[in-house]
N, C-alpha and C positions, 0 to 999 in steps of 0.2 A: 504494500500500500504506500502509494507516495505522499498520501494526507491529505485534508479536504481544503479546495485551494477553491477563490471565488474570480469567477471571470466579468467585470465592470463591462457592463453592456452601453451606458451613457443613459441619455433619457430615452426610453422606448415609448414611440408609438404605439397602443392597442390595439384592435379588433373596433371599441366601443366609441374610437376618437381620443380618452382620455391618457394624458401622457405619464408614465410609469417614470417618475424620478431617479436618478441615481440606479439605474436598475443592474442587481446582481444574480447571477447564477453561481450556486454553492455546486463543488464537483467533487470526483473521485477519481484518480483514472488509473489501471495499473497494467502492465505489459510496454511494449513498444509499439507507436507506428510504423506498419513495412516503409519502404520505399516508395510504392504504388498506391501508398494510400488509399488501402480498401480493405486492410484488416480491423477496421473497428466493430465492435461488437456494443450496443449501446442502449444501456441499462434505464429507465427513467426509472422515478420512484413510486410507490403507493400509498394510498388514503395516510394513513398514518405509519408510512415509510418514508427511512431515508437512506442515504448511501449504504451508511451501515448493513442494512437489513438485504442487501442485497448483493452481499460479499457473501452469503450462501448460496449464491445461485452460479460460482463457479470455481476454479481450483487448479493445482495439478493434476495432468491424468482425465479430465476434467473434459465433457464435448468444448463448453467456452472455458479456456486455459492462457494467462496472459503469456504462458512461452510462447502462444503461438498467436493472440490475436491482443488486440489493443481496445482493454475494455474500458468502457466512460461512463461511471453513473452518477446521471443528474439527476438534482432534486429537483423538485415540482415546486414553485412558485406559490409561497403559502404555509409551506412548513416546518416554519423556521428557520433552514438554514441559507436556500434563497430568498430574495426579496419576499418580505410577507409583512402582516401587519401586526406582529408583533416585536420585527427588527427594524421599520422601516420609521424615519422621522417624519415629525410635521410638515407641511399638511396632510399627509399621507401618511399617519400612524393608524393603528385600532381599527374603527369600523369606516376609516374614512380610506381604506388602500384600496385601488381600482379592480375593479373586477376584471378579474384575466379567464383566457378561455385556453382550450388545450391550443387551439391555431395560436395563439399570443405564446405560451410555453415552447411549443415546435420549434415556430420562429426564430426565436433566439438559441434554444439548443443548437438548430443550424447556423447560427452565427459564430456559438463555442466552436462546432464541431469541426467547420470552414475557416474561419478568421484566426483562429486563434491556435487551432492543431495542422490545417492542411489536409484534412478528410477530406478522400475525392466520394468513394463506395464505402456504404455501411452494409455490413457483410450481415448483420442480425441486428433488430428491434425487437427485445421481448421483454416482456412484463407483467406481472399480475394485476386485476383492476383498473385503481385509475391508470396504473401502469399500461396493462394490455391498450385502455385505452387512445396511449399517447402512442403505442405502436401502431395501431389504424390511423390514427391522425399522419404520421412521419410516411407513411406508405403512400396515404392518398393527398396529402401535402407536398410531397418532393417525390412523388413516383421513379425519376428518374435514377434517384441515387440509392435506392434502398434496394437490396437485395433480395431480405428475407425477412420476414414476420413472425412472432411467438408467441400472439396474444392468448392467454388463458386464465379463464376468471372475469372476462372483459367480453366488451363490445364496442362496435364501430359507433355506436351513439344513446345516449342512456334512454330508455324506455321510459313510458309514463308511468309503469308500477313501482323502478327504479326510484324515478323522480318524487313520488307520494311516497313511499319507505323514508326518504332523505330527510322530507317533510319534517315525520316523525320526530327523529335526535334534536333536529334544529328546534322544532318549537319545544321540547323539552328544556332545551337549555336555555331557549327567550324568557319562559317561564320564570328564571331565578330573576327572582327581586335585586337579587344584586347584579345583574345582565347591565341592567342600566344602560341599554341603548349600546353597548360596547363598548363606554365608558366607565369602565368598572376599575374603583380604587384598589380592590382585591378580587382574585381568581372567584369567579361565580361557583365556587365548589358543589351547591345542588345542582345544579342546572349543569356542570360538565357529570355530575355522577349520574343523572335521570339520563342525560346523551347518553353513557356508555350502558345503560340499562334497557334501553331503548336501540341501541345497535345491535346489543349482544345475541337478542331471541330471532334477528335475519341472517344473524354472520354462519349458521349451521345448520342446520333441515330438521326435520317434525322427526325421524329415526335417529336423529342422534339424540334428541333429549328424549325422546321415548325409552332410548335403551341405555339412556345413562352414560354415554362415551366421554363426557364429561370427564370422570372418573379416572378416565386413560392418561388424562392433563392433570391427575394430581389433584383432583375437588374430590370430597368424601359427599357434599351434595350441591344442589342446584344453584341454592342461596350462594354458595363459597363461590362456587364459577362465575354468577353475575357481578357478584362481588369485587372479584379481579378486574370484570370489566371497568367497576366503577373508578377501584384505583390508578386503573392503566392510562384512563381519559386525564385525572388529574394533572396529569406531568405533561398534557398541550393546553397551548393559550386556548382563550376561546375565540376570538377574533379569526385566528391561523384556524382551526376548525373550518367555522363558517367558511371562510375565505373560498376552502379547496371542496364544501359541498358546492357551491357557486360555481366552480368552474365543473364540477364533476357532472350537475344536473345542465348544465349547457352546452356539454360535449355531443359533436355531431360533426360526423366530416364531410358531411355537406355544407354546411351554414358557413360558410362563408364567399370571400370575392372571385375563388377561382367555379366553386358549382354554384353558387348563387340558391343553396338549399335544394339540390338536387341528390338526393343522396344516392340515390341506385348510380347515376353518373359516376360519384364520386367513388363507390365502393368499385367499378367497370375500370376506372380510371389507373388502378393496382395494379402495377408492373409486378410487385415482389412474389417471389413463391412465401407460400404463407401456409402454416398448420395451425388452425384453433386448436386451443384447448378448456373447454368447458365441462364443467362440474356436473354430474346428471341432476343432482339435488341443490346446486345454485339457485338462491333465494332473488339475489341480485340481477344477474346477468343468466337470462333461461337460455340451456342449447336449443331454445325452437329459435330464438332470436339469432344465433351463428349457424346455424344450420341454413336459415334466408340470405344469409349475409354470404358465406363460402358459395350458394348457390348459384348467386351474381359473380362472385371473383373469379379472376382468369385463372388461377395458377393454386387455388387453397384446397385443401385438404379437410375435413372436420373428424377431431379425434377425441370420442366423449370419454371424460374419464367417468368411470361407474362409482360412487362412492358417498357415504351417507353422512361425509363430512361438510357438506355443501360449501359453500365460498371458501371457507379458512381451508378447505384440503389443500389448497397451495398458499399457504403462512409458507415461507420461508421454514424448511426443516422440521414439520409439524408430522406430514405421512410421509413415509420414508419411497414409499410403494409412489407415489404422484412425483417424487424428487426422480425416481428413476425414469418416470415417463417422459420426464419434462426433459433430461438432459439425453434422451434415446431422438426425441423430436428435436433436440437442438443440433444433435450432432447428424442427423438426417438433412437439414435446414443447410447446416455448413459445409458440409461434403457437396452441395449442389447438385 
């Protein structure tokens, strides 16, 4: 690991018009660029991911191995370690930070990954969630340069069931009296423990709390597991939260300048070979939703994983049995 180093983008321009002050992208990057500048393998991050968490997703020996490729994981705009509104200054602190879209994040990733490395080809974009998401985005975004796709756990644009789930954590957490508009003197600690209370009963399927799999994570019962959820929320702003539902629930890679809201376009528009991978019991992101989506794409595969773990089967390190599929389909992806 060479350590997490931030690349000064200047003031960005939005998606929305409004202009992103001082804007930075927090990074990770570890292996070498070849010559030819097209061994990059390029990590974004997830909902409540960051670089960190996705230093399990490769290795020695490894399909993505930095002896042999040049990996980049960027964080998502919002979670603290890039611009977000709990790092960023006046006027643009708290609830006052501009709403970014995955197109606004892409964006400027390709300007880390251009300006600043000399990326010509990205050899893989893969990610779980919002993660996968930003992998559709960078595919039907810059079609030209992207290789190959890994989205699992994700989709090309968040659904309306998606969108109403989202609903959910977010009014729980408006709810704290000490929310205060996002002007809060101190962490709204009801209001992020009702969020992570309110997450925790979509992040798994109706078979895993039926049969208690819980259990296999170290809870003796129900209460102890949501419980974890609620402590886990505690250690993010709430502002940063909000921030990356906002960009999560307006993800669509159609909606913007190049399809103009065209999404079947947009998804047709996919140069990359591409493998879904979605969860049978995904609450979030349903394989009927990639199974329409690979159907449209030139070059995609749909590879359902079976399992009663629903969303979290791909946490990072969580089924060992989904870690293996994941890097069988990466190294499938990279072999070409």
């Amino acid at each position: 690991m060479t350590g997490l180093k931030t690349y000064a983008l200047g003031d960005v321009t939005l998606q929305s018009g409004e202009v992103l002050r001082n804007a930075q992208l927090a990074y990770a990057t570890y292996g070498t660029l070849n010559a030819t500048g097209d061994n990059a393998v390029l990590l974004p991050t997830f909902f409540t991911g960051t670089h960190l968490r996705n230093e399990a997703l490769f290795g020695p020996g490894r399909a993505i191995d930095p002896a042999r490729h040049f990996v980049v994981s960027v964080n998502l705009f919002g979670n603290g370690y890039s611009s977000s509104p709990s790092n960023t200054g006046a006027p643009q602190d708290g609830p006052r930070f501009p709403q970014t879209t995955l197109y606004d994040n892409v964006a400027c990733q390709h300007r880390l990954l251009t300006e600043h490395f000399g990326v010509r080809r990205i050899a893989l974009v893969l990610g779980w969630s919002l993660a996968a998401m930003q992998a559709y985005q960078w595919a039907a975004q810059y079609p030209g340069m992207v290789e190959a796709i890994l989205p699992y756990g994700g989709a090309a644009r968040c659904s309306p069931i998606n969108h109403a789930f989202l609903d959910g954590p977010k009014a729980a957490l408006q709810a704290d009296a000490a929310w205060n508009g996002g002007d809060y003197a101190a962490p709204p600690e009801k209001g992020l423990r009702a969020f992570g209370r309110v997450y925790a009963s979509w992040a798994y399927s109706h078979d895993f709390f039926r049969d208690g799999l819980y259990r296999q994570l170290g809870f003796a019962t129900l209460e102890d597991f949501v419980r974890d959820w609620e402590e886990d929320h505690l250690k993010w702003d709430a502002n940063d939260l909000l921030a990356k539902i906002w960009t999560w629930q307006h993800g669509d890679i159609g909606d913007n300048r190049i399809y103009r809201g065209d999404f079947q376009r947009a998804l047709q528009s996919i140069e990359a070979r591409a493998i879904v991978m979605p969860c049978s019991s995904d609450m979030y992101f349903a394989p009927s939703d990639n199974e329409a989506e690979v159907a449209t794409m030139r070059h995609a595969e749909l590879h359902v994983f079976t399992s009663p773990w629903g969303h979290c089967v791909a946490s990072p390190g969580r089924v060992p049995e989904f870690q293996r599929a994941l890097d069988e389909a990466a190294a499938e992806l990279l072999r070409g």
